[in-house]
C-alpha positions in Angstrom: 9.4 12.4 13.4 10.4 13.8 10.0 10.3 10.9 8.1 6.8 9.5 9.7 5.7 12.5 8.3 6.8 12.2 4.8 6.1 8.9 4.9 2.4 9.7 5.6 2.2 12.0 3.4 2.8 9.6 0.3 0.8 7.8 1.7 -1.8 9.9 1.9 -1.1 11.3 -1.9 -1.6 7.9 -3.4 -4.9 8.2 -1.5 -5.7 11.3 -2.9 -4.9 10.5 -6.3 -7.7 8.1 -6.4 -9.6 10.6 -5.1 -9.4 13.6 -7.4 -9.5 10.5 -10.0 -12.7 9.8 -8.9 -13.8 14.0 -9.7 -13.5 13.0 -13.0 -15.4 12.8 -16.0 -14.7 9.4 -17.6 -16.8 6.6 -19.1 -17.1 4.2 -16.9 -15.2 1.5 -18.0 -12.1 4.1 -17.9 -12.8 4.7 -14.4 -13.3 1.2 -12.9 -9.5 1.0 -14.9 -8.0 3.8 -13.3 -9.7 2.9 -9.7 -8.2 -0.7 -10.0 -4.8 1.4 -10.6 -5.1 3.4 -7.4 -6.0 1.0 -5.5 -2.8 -1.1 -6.6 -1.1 1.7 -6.3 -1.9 1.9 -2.6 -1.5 -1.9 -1.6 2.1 -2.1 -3.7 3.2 0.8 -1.3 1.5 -1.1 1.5 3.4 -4.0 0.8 6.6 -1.9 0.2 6.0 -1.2 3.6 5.6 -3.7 5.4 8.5 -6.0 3.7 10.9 -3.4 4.6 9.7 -3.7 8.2 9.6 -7.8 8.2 13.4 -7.8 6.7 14.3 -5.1 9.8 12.8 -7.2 12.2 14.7 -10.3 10.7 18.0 -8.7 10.7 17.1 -7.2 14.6 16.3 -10.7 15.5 12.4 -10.1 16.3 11.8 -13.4 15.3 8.3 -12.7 17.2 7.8 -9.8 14.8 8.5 -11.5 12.0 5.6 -13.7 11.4 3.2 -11.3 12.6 4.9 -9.5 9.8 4.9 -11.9 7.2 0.9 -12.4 8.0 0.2 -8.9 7.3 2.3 -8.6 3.9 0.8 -11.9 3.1 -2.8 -10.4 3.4 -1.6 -7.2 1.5 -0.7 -9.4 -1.1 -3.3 -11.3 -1.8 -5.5 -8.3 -1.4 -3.6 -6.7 -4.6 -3.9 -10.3 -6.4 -7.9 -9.4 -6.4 -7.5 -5.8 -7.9 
């Protein structure tokens, strides 16, 4: 369970970088830039993520996985097109 836990905690330190970014003292044109940043920030790890996991489940031969998969990094995507 070691490397769940690392895992989640980059996660969660993206997450947390937006947050203390947030804390700060910015006009607020600089901090609707640096939100937009975080937040791609946290959907290019999302989508990190989840491609590793779809190419896994293609190599395993989950080919059920796979486009439930492909959905969900499709979605992440076009999430971090809008940002």
């Amino acid at each position: 369970m070691r490397v769940r836990e690392e895992r989640m905690q980059g996660h969660g330190s993206v997450i947390a970088d937006g947050k203390e970014l947030m804390e700060e003292d910015a006009k607020p044109e600089v901090m609707d830039a640096g939100l937009i940043g975080a937040a791609q920030h946290v959907e290019h790890y999302e989508i990190a993520g989840y491609g590793c996991v779809r190419t896994y489940a293609e190599l395993l031969g989950h080919s059920n996985f796979v486009s439930l998969l492909q959905t969900t990094l499709d979605e992440e995507k076009a999430t971090d097109e809008k940002t």
